[in-house]
DRENNUMI-155711 format. One record per residue (C-alpha): x, y, z; residue in one letter. Coordinates in steps of 0.5 Angstrom, whole numbers, plus 2048, in hexadecimal, padded with zeros to 3 digits. Layout:
REM DRENNUMI-155711
+------+-------+-----+----+
| east | north |  up | aa |
+------+-------+-----+----+
|    X |     Y |   Z |  A |
...
+------+-------+-----+----+
***
This chain:
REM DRENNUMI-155711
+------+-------+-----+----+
| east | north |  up | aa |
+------+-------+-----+----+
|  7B2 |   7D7 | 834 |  X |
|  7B7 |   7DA | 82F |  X |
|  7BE |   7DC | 832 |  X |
|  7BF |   7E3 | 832 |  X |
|  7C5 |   7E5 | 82E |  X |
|  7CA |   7E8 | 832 |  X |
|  7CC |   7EF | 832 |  X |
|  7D3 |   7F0 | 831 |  X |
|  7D6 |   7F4 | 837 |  X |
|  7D7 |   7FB | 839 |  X |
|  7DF |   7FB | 839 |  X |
|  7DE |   7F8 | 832 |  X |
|  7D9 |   7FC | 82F |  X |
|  7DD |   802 | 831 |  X |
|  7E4 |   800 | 82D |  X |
|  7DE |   7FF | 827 |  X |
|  7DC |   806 | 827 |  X |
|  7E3 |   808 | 829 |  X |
|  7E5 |   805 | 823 |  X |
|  7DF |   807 | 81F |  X |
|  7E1 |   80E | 821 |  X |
|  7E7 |   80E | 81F |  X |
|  7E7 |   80B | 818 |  X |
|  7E2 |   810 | 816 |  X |
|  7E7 |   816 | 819 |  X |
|  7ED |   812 | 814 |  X |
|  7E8 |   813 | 80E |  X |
|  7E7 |   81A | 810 |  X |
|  7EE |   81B | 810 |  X |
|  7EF |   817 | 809 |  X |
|  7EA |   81C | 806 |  X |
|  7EE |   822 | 809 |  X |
|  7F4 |   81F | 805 |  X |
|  7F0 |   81E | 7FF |  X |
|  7EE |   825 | 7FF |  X |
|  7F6 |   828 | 800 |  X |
|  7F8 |   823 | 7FA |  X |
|  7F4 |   826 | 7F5 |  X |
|  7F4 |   82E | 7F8 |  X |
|  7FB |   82E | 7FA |  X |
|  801 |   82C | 7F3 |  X |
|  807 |   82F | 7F1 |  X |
|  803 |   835 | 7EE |  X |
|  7FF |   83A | 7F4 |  X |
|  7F8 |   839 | 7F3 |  X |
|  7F3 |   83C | 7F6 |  X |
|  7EE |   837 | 7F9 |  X |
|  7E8 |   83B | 7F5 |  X |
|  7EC |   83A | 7EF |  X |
|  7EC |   832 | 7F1 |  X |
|  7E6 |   831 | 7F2 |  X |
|  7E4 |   835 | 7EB |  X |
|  7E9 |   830 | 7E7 |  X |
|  7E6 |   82A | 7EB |  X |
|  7DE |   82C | 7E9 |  X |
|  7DF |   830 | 7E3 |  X |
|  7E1 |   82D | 7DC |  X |
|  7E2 |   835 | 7DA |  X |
|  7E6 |   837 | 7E0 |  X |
|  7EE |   839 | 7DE |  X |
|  7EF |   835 | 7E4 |  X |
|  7EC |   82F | 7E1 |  X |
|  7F2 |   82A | 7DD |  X |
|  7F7 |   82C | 7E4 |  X |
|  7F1 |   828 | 7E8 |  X |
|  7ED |   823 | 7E3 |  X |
|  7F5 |   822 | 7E0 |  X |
|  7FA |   821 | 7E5 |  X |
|  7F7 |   823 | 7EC |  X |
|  7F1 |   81F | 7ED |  X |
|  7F4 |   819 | 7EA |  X |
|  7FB |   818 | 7EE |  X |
|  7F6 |   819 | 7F5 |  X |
|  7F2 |   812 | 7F1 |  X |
|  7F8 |   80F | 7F1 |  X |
|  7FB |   810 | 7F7 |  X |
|  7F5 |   80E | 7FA |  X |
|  7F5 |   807 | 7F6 |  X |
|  7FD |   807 | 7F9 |  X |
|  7FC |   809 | 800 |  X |
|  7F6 |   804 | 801 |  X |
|  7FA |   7FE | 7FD |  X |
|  800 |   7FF | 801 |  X |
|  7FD |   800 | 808 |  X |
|  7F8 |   7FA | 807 |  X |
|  7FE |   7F6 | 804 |  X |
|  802 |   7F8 | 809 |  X |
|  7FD |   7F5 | 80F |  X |
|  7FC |   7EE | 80B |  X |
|  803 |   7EE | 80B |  X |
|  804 |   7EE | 812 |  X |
|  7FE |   7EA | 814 |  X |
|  801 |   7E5 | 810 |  X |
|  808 |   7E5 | 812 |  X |
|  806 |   7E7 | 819 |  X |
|  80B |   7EB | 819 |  X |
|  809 |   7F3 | 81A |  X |
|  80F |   7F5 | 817 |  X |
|  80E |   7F2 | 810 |  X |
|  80C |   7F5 | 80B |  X |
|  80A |   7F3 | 803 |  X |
|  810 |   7F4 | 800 |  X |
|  812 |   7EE | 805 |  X |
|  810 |   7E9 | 801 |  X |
|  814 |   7ED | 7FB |  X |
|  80E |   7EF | 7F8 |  X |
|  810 |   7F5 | 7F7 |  X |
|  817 |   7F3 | 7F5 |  X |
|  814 |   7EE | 7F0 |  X |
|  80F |   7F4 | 7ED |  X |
|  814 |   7F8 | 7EC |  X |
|  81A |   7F4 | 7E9 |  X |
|  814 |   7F3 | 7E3 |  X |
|  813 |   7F9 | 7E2 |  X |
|  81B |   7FB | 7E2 |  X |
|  81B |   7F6 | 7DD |  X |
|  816 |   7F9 | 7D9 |  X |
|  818 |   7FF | 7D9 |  X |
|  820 |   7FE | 7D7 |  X |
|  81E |   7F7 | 7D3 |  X |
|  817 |   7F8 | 7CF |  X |
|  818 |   800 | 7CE |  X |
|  811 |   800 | 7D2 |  X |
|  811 |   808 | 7D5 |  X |
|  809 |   809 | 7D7 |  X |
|  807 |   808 | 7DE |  X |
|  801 |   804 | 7DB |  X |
|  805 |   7FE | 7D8 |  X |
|  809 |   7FE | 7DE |  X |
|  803 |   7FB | 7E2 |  X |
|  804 |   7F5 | 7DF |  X |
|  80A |   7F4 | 7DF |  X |
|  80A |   7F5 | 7E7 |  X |
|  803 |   7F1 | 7E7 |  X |
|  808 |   7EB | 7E4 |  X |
|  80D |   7EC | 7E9 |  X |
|  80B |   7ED | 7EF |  X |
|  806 |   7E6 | 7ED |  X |
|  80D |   7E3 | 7EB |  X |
|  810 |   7E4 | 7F1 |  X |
|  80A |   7E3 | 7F6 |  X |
|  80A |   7DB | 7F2 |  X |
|  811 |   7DA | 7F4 |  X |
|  811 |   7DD | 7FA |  X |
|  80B |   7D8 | 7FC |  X |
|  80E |   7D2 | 7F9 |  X |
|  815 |   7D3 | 7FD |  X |
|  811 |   7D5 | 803 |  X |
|  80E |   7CD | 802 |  X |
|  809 |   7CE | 7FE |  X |
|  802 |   7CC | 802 |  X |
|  806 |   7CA | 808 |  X |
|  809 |   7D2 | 808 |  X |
|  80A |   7D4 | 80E |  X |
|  80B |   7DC | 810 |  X |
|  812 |   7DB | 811 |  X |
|  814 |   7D7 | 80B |  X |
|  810 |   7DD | 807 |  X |
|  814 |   7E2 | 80A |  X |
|  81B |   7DF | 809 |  X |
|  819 |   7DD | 803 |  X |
|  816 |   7E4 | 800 |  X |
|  81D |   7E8 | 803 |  X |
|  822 |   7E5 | 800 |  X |
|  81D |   7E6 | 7F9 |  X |
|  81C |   7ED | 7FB |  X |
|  824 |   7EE | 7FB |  X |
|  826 |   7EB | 7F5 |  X |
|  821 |   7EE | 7F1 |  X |
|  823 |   7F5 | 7F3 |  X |
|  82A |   7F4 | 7F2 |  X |
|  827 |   7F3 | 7EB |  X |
|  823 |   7F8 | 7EA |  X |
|  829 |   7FD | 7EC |  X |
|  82D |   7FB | 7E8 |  X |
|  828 |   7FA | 7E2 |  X |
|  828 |   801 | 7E3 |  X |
|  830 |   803 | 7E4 |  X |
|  830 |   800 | 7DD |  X |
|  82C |   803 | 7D9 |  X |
|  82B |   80A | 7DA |  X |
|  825 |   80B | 7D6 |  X |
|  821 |   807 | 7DB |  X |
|  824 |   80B | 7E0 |  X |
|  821 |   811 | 7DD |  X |
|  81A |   80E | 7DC |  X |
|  819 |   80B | 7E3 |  X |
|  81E |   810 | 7E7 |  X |
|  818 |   813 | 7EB |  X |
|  813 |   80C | 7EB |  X |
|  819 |   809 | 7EF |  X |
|  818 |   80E | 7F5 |  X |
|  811 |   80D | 7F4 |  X |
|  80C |   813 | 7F1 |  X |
|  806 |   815 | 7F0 |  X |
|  809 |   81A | 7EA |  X |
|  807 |   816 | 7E4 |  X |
|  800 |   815 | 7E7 |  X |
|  7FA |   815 | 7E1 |  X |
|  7F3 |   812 | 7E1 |  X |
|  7F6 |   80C | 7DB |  X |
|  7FB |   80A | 7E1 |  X |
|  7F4 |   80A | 7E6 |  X |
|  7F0 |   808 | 7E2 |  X |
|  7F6 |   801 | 7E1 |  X |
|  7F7 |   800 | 7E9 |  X |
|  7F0 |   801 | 7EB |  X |
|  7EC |   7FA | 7EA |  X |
|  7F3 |   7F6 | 7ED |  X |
|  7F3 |   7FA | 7F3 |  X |
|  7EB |   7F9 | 7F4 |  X |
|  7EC |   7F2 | 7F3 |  X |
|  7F2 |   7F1 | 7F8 |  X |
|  7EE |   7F6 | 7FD |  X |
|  7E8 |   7F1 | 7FD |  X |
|  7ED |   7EB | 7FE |  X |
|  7F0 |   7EE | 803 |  X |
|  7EA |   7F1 | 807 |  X |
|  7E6 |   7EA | 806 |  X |
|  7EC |   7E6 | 809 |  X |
|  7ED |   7EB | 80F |  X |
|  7E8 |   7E5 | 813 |  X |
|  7ED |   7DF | 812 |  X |
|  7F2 |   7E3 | 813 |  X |
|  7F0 |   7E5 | 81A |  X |
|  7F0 |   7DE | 81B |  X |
|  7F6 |   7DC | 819 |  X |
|  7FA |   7E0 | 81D |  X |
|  7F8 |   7DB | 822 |  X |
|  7FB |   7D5 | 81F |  X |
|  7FB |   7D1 | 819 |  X |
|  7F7 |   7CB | 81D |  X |
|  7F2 |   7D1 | 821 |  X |
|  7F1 |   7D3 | 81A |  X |
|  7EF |   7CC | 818 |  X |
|  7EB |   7CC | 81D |  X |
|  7E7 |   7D2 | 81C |  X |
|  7E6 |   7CF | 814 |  X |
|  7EB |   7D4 | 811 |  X |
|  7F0 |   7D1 | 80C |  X |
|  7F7 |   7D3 | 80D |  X |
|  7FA |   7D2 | 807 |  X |
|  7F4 |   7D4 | 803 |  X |
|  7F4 |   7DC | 807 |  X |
|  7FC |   7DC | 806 |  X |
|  7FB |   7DB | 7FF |  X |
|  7F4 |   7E0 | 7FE |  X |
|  7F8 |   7E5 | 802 |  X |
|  7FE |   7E5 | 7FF |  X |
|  7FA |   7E5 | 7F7 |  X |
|  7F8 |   7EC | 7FC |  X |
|  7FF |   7EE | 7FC |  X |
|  801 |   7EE | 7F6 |  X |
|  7FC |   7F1 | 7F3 |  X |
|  7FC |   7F7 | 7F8 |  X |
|  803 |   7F8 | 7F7 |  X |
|  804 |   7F6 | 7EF |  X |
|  7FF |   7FB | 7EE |  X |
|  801 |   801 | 7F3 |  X |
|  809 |   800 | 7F0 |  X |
|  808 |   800 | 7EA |  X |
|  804 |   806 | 7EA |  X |
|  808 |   80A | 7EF |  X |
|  80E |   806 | 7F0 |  X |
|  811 |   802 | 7F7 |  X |
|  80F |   807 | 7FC |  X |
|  811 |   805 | 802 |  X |
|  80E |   806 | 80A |  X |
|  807 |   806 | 809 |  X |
|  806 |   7FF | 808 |  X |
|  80A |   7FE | 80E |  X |
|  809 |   804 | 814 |  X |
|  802 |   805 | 812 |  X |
|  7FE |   7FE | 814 |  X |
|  804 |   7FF | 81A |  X |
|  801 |   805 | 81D |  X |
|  7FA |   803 | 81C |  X |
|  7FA |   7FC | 81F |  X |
|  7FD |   801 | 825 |  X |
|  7F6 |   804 | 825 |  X |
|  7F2 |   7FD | 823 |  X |
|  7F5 |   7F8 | 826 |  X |
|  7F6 |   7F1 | 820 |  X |
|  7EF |   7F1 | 81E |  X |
|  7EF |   7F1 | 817 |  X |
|  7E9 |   7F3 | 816 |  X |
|  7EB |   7FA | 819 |  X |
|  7F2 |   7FA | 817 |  X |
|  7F1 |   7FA | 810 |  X |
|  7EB |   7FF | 80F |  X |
|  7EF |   804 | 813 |  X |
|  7F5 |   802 | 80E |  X |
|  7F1 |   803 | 808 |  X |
|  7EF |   80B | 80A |  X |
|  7F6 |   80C | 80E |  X |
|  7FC |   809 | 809 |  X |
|  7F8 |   80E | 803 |  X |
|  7F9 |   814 | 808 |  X |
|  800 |   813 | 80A |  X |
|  801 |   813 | 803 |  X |
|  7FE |   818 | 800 |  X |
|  800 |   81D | 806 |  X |
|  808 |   81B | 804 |  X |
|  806 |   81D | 7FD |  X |
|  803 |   823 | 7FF |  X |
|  809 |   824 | 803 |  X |
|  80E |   823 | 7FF |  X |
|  80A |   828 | 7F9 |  X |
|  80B |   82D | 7FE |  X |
|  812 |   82D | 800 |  X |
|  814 |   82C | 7F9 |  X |
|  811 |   831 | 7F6 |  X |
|  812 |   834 | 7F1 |  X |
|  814 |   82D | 7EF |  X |
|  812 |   827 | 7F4 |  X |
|  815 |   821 | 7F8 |  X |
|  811 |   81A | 7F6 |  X |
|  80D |   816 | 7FB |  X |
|  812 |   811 | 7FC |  X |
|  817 |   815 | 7FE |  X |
|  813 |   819 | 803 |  X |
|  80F |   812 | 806 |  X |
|  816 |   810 | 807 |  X |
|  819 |   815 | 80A |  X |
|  814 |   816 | 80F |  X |
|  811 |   80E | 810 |  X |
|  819 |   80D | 813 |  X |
|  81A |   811 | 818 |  X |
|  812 |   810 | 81A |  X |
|  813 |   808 | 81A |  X |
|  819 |   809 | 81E |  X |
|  816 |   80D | 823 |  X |
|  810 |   809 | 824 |  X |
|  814 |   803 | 825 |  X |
|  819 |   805 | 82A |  X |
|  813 |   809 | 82E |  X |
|  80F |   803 | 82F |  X |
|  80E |   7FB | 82E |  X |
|  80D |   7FA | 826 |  X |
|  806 |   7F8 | 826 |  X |
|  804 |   7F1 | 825 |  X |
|  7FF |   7EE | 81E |  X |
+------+-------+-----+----+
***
């Protein structure tokens, strides 16, 4: 006779309702955001109005919507979602809770691109900055790799590796900026990160390299479960080390090239988000990271509704905003309880 299948336990049932339960409630919450970040702005809007301009080409209301409003919540999904998830692969890799995807100086490796960009190429539209910022984190994800030891890198070695890139070429950027005034002016709100400059082309440039690196990172949450248990474990269960290690951070920098270059180095996300969810779902990244891909995008978007508010009739950027709220919430979480392992 054929043996019966096993049914999983009460207890563990329950977490995956739990679990379930939650995440649906998190995806009710990014929807209640979306829908503040297209009603509320820097101009009062009455949210008939909102919705008149989101559904009817002839509204007055219309070109606010359809123009600006509409795509910075696009764009701001697209970042949040990229910065989170990035964020959480990072930490798996590395297994360290507090990393995040500037560790490795992707971020740096972005910005310094599109710095040179800016002050050396006279390249000024948020479109062509992607590539730019495509080129350096890539540029920087491979130097990392190769002083890290290449197949034999081990997450210690890549860490090391990717703080000192990060510093260097941070210092470049500020001083590239220092030097010359007209990439000051040009860049001065993308450096603190904003979703100001946010239109349909700039969605449009940044949408296929976040949907590839979300698929990446989503299909190597399974060999990263197992390589937290040790590269030898690992082997064992037939995952490839140094293959995942590279899948994910070819993930990395596409999430994070993309997000900065739209939007600019925004910092915390990548960092508090996954650190708060593995709190509620434990380090199964096949939890960790859907629960990141819905939360990272609310706290972004929540922050940047945040800073429209408080800044009227003018406007705090997201970057700003995030920071200031993302370091003193961190600090608390950390010195009110054990930092939660990936």
């Amino acid at each position: 006779m054929p043996a019966r299948e096993t049914a999983a336990p009460p207890s563990r049932r329950g977490r995956r309702a739990a679990r379930a339960a939650g995440l649906v409630t998190a995806v009710a919450l990014l929807a209640a955001i979306v829908v503040l970040s297209i009603a509320v702005g820097a101009k009062a809007m009455p949210l008939a109005d909102v919705w008149s301009g989101l559904l009817h080409r002839d509204a007055t209301e219309y070109a606010v919507v359809h123009r600006m409003r509409l795509p910075r919540t696009l764009l701001g999904l697209l970042a949040g979602t990229a910065l989170g998830v990035a964020g959480a692969v990072m930490q798996a890799l590395t297994r360290n809770p507090l990393a995040d995807p500037g560790l490795l100086g992707i971020n740096a490796g972005a910005s310094a691109a599109v710095a040179t960009a800016a002050a050396f190429l006279g390249v000024t539209a948020v479109g062509g900055y992607v590539w730019f910022a495509l080129l350096g984190a890539a540029a920087v994800t491979a130097l990392v790799y190769a002083v890290g030891g290449g197949r034999g890198a081990t997450p210690a070695r890549l860490a090391l590796a990717g703080a000192a890139l990060n510093a260097t070429l941070y210092s470049y950027v500020s001083a590239v900026m220092l030097l010359d005034t007209a990439s000051l002016e040009r860049l001065r709100f993308w450096t603190v990160g904003s979703l100001a400059s946010a239109d349909s082309a700039t969605v449009t440039r940044v949408l296929p390299f976040i949907l590839i690196g979300l698929l990446v990172a989503l299909g190597a949450a399974r060999p990263l479960n197992a390589l937290a248990l040790g590269d030898d474990a690992a082997r064992a269960l037939g995952a490839r080390p140094a293959l995942i290690r590279a899948a994910v951070i070819v993930a990395v920098t596409l999430l994070c090239g993309a997000a900065t270059a739209a939007c600019g180095p925004i910092v915390f996300v990548g960092l508090l988000v996954p650190h708060l969810v593995r709190a509620l779902t434990g380090p199964d990244l096949r939890w960790l990271l859907p629960y990141c891909a819905v939360l990272a995008p609310a706290l972004l978007l929540g922050a940047d509704v945040l800073g429209r508010v408080l800044g009227r009739p003018g406007e705090l950027q997201v970057g700003m905003v995030t920071a200031v709220l993302g370091g003193p919430l961190f600090l608390w979480l950390v010195t009110r309880r054990p930092v939660a392992q990936p």
